[in-house]
N, C-alpha and C positions, 0 to 999 in steps of 0.2 A: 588509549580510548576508554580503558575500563575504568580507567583513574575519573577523567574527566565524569564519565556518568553516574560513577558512584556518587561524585561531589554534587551533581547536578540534579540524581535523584533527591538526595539530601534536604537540598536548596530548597526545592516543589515541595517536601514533605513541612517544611518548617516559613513555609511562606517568604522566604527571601529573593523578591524579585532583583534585586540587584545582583546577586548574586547566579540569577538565571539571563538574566540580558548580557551579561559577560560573553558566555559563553554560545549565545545565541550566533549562528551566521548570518551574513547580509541578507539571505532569501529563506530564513527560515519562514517554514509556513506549521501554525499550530491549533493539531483542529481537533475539537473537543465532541464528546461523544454522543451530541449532538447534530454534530455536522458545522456548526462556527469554527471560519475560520482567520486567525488573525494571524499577522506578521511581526517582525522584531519589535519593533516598533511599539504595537498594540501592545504585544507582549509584558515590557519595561511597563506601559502605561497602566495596566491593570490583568495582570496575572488570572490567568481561569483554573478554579483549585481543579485538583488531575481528579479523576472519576477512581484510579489504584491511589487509595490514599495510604496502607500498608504494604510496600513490596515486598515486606520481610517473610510473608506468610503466603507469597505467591510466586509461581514458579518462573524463570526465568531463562530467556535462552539468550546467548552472543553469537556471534559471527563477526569474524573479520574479510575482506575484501581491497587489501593494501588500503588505496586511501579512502573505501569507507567502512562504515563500521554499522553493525546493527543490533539492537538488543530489541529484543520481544519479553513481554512482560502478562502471563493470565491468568484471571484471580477469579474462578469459576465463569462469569458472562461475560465479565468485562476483559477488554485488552487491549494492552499499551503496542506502539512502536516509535523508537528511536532510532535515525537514519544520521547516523556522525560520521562528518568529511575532514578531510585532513587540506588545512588550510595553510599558508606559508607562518601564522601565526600561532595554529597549533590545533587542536580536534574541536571541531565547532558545530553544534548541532542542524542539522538542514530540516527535518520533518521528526515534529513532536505527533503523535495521532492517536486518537483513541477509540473503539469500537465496543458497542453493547451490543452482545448477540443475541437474537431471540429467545425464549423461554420454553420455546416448543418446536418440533420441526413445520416446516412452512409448508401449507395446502398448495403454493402457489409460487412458481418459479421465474420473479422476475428477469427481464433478456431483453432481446434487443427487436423482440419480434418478427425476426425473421429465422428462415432453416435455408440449411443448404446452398444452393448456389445465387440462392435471390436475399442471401447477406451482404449487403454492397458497404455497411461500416458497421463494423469494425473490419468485417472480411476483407476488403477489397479495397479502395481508396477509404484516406483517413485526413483531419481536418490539420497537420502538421505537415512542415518541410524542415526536413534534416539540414542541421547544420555541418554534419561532418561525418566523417567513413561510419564512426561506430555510431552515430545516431541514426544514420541510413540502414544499416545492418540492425542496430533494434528494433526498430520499426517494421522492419519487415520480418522480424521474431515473434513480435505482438501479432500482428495480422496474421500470419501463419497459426500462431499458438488459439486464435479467434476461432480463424476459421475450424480449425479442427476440432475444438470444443464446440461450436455450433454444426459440424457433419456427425460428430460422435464418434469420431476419431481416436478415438484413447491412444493408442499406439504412436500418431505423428505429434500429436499434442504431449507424452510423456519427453517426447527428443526434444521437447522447447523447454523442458522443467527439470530445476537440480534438487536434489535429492535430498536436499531440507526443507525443499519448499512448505513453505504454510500459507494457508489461505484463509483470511478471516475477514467475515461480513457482516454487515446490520441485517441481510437480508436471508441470512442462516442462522443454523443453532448449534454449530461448533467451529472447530479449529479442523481445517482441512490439510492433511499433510499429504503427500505425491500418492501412496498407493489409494489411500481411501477417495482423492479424486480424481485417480484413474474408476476406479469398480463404480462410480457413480457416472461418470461420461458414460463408462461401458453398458451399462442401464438404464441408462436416459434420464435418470434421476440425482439432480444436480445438487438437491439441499437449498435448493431457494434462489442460488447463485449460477448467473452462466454469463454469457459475453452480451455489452448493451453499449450502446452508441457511444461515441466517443465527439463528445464536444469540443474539447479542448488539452492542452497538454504542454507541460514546460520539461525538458530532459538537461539532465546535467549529467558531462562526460567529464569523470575522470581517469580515462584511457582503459582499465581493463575491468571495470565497474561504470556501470550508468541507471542514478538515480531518474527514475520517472513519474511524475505527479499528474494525476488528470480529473477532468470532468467528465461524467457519464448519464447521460439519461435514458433509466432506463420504459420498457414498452410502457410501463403505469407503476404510480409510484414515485415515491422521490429521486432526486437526483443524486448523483454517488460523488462522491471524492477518494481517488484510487491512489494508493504508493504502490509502484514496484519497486526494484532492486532486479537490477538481471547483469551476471557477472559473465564471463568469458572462460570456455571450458572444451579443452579439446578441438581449436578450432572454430566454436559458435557461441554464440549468447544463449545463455537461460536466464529463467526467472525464478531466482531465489524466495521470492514473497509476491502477497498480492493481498494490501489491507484498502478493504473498501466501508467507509462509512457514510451513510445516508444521512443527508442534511435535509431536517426535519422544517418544515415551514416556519416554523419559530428560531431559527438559525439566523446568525448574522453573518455570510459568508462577503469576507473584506477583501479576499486573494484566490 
């Protein structure tokens, strides 16, 4: 896998779309840090330059997940993520995504506008039906993991999250890793980010990994386009990541 995105970063640095449509998967979806987002397809057709235009100079983290794979990429605001699946033909990229953090902490903590027990989504019913054991089991990891981050639960909400987790958003001003957003649920103070309706949602299972990509609108404000990653640990799913960027009204959102 490391092979593959080395080649791949390369590719995006030196404008070689052929060379990126290779390696593209069937449902890659790839959304620029603006919130556009295009498919394989678009992709081949006209290439959107990356917003990290030197990764040499920027720090970077891997993870593997049997057959998927993940690299995070952050170059002070801005930040990449790469979500690579292992395909019968070989490591094929599923989610290209880019996020520009804010410049300052936020006055104002977009959500879903609701607290407590009167969160009916994400909390409670959710706008997807599971196609199979592990996507019924996720599903009810996110709602759980919702709800607890909308009661302030820090404690039930750390049991849905592994301990690399990182959390990055248009609608913050940094990189959220597991303890710093526990101390922030525990305070009430999120960093601009908390749990917001869930429109829409495609999961892909590959048995002890499940890629999940969604639509979110939140109470005011633009709408989100979210990646998780939540892998299988001791019995349960957690949520490895959680990159949310806001697609800005000048966005061309195709997927």
């Amino acid at each position: 896998m490391l092979a593959a995105d080395r080649a791949f970063a390369q590719a995006v640095a030196r404008g070689d779309v052929k060379a990126v449509a290779i390696v593209l998967d069937r449902d890659a979806a790839w959304t620029t840090a603006d919130g556009t987002t295009l498919n394989a397809s678009q992709v081949g057709q006209g290439m959107p330059k990356a917003a990290i235009s030197d990764e040499a100079r920027s720090e970077t983290k891997q993870y593997g997940y049997d057959q998927v794979g993940v690299v995070q990429v952050n170059a002070g605001k801005l930040h990449g993520l790469r979500v690579w699946v292992k395909r019968p033909a070989g490591w094929r990229l599923l989610v290209f995504q880019e996020v520009r953090s804010l410049d300052a902490t936020p006055t104002v903590t977009l959500g879903a506008g609701r607290t407590g027990k009167n969160c009916e989504n994400p909390c409670g019913a959710v706008p997807y039906t599971p196609r199979s054991d592990n996507e019924r089991a996720v599903i009810a990891a996110y709602v759980g993991l919702e709800e607890a981050a909308m009661t302030g639960n820090a404690a039930a909400w750390s049991g849905y999250i592994a301990e690399e987790f990182a959390l990055v958003s248009s609608n913050g001003d940094r990189v959220f890793d597991k303890p710093t957003r526990v101390a922030a649920i525990q305070r009430s103070t999120l960093g601009g980010v908390s749990p917001t309706k869930l429109l829409s949602a495609r999961l892909f299972d590959f048995g002890t990994a499940v890629v999940m990509t969604s639509q979110h609108q939140p109470d005011r404000g633009d709408l989100l386009r979210i990646t998780r990653v939540w892998v299988t640990r001791d019995g349960r799913w957690v949520e490895t990541l959680s990159y949310q960027t806001a697609i800005r009204p000048s966005a061309a959102t195709t997927r």
